[in-house]
N, C-alpha and C positions, 0 to 999 in steps of 0.2 A: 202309478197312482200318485201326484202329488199330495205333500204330506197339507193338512187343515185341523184347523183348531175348530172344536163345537163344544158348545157351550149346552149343559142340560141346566134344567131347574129342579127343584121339591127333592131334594138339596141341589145346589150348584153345583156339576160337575165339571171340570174340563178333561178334554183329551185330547189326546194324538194318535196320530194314525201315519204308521211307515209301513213302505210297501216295497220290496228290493230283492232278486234274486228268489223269486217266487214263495216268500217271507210276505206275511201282511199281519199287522200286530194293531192292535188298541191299545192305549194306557193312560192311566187316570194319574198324572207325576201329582194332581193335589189328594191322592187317597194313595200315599204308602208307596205311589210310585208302581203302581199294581198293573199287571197285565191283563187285561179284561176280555181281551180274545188273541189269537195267536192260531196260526193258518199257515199248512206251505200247500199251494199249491188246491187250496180250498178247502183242507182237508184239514179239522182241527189238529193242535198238537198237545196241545195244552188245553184242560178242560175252561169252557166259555165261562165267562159270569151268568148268573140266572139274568130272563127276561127283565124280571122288577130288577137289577142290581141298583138302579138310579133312586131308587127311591127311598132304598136303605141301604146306601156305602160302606160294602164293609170289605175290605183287603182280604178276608180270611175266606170269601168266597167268591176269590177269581181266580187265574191260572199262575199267577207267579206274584209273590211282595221279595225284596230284598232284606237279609237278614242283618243288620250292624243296630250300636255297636256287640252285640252280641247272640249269640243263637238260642234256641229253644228255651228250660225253665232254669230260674235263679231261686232255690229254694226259701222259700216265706221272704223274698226280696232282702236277703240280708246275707251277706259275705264281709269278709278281711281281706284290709289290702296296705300294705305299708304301715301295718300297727294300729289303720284304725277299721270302728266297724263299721258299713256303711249297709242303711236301711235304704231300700226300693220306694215308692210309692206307685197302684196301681189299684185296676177294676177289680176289685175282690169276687163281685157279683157274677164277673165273666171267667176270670180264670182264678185258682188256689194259689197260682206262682206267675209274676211275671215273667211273658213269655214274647221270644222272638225280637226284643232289643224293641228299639224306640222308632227306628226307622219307617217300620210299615204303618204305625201311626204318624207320621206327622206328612205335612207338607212338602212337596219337593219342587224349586224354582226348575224354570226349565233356561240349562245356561246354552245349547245348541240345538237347531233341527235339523233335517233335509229327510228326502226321500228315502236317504237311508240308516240312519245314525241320529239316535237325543242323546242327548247328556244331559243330565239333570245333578244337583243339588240341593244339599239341605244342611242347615247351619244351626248345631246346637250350640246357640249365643253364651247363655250362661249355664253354669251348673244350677241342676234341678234334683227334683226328688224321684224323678224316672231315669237319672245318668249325672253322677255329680260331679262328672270332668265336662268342661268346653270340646269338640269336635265339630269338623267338619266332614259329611258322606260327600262320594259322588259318586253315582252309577250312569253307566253308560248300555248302550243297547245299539249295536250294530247289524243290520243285516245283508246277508251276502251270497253268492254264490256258492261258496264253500259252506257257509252256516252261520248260526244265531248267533251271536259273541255276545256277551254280558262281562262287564267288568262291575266291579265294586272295591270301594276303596272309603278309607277312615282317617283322618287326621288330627293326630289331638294336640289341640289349641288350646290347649291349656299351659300353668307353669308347674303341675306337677306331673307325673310319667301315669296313666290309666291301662287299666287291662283293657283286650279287644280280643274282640272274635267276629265271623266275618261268614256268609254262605247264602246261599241260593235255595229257594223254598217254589220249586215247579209243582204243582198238578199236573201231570200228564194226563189226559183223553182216555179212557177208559173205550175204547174199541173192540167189537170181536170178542174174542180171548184173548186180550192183552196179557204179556210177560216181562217180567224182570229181572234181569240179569247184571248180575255184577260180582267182584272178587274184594274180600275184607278177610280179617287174620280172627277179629274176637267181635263178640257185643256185649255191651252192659246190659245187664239182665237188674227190671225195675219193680221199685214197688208201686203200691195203689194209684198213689201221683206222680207217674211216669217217673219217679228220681231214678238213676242209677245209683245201686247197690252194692253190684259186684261183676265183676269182669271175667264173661267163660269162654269157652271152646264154643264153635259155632254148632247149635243142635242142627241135625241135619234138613229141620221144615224151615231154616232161615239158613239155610247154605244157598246163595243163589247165584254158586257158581255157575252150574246150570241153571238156565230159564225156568223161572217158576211162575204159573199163571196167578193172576195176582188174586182172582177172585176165589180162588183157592187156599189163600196166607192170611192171618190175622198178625199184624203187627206195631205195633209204634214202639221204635228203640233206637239206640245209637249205637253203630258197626266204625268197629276201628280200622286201619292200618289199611284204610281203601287202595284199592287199586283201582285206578281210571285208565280205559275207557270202561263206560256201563252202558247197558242197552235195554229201550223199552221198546218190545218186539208186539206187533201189529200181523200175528202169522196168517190171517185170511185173506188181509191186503200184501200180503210179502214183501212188508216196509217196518223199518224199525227206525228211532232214533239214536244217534249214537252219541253221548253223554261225557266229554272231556274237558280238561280244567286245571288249572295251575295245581305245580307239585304241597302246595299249602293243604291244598283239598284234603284234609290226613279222613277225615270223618264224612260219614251219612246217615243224614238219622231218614227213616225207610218209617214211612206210617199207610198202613193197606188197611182199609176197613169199607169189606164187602158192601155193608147194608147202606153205609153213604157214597159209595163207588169212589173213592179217595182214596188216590195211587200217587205217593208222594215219597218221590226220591230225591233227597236235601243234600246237596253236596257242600259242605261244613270246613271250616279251621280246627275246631276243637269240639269236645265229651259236653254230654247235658251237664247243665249245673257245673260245668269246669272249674267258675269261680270260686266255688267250697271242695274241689276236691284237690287245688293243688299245695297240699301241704302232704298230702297222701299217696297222689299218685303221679310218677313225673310226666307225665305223655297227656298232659291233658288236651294240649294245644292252644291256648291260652297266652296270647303275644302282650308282651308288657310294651308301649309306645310311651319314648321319652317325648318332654316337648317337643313339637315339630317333624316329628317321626309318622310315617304314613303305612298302612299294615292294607295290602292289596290281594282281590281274588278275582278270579276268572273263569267263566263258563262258556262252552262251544255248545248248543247243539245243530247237529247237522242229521239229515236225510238219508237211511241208505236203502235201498230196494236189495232182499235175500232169499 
């Protein structure tokens, strides 16, 4: 399928469409860069946008947004960084905590197509009240034989050195009896407003070493000391995906909630709120980029029949 550009209205959306190695994806690179369907072989992989999506764009409900320059909440938008304090600004209305970095809000130019590979960009010109250092993102999307490739990447353009954090925020397809499978050392166990707390031993209903069916799990939290590869197993179709990624990947923050069928396995750089916790705790993963310095992550998914 060659790749075309379509144009919606009541808002203006645009997309893309690549089609390669039995990989067929939509993406909206002027909403967040968000994946809006994702298909191997006809078969969802990633959960679809709704019907209406076009009519109210929102990244938070398609299959995948990119997470820079940072992951999940920044407590009441306010952190320390090089002696000073720096306040957030965001939708108080929608979330308690700025959440998910600035990326999946904004614009992303599209700098290459083909039938199989976009690379898009997006250029945070000046400092603002949503990120007060200059950066530049790029995310790319490759698809293949072998499997999905996502890269992402941060560069800060700025003259002073900014913290970063960097991950992947998939929906997977709620199929069947869907399962989740993957290996972590500890989780932050949170308060009311998702924060992390305190740091425990894995209780055994969130050990998923073994396959745990997801509609089974209640969870949104962040698991450290990941180990990749992870896998969301499809066992009535006897197909799973299997979930690999650059050794940065230290984190997943893993959010299952039955009653909206949202099965979200986030493969991460760094701890929620990392920004306020590293004077405390040293493993946040929380990369400092001098000028000119570029902080890169990488995601596979691929196909396997078991």
């Amino acid at each position: 399928m060659p790749l075309s550009l379509k144009e919606k209205t009541k808002p203006r959306v645009e997309t893309l469409d690549i089609a390669h190695g039995g990989w067929s994806l939509q993406l909206a690179p002027s909403h967040g860069a968000a994946i809006l369907s994702c298909q191997y072989n006809g078969r969802d992989i990633l959960r679809p946008a709704p019907p209406d999506w076009f009519q109210t764009p929102n990244p938070l409900m398609t299959g995948h947004f990119p997470l820079a320059p940072y992951s999940n909440r920044i407590e009441n938008g306010t952190f320390q960084f090089k002696g000073r304090n720096h306040v957030l600004s965001w939708d108080k209305l929608e979330q308690p905590h700025p959440l998910h970095g600035t990326a999946w809000q904004s614009k992303w130019d599209v700098v290459q197509s083909d039938v199989k590979k976009v690379t898009l960009q997006m250029c945070h010109a000046q400092p603002s009240q949503t990120w007060p250092w200059r950066f530049t993102a790029s995310h790319s999307l490759c698809a293949s034989e072998d499997g999905l490739h996502f890269t992402l990447s941060v560069t800060n353009d700025d003259t002073q050195s900014m913290p970063s954090g960097l991950g992947f925020h998939p929906y997977f397809a709620t199929h069947d009896t869907a399962e989740l499978q993957f290996q972590s050392r500890h989780v932050w166990m949170s308060n009311d407003d998702k924060l992390p707390v305190r740091l425990a031993k894995l209780p055994e209903a969130w050990d998923f070493t073994r396959a745990k069916t997801v509609s089974k799990v209640s969870v949104d939290h962040c698991f450290t000391g990941l180990k990749l590869p992870a896998y969301f197993n499809w066992p009535q179709a006897h197909q799973r995906v299997c979930i690999q990624g650059s050794k940065n990947l230290t984190h997943a923050v893993v959010y299952l909630d039955n009653p909206t069928k949202a099965a979200c396995f986030e493969p991460v750089t760094h701890m929620n709120n990392g920004l306020n916790w590293r004077h405390e705790h040293a493993d946040t993963g929380i990369e400092i980029l001098n000028p000119g310095e570029t902080q890169t992550a990488e995601m596979i998914l691929s196909i396997e029949d078991y």
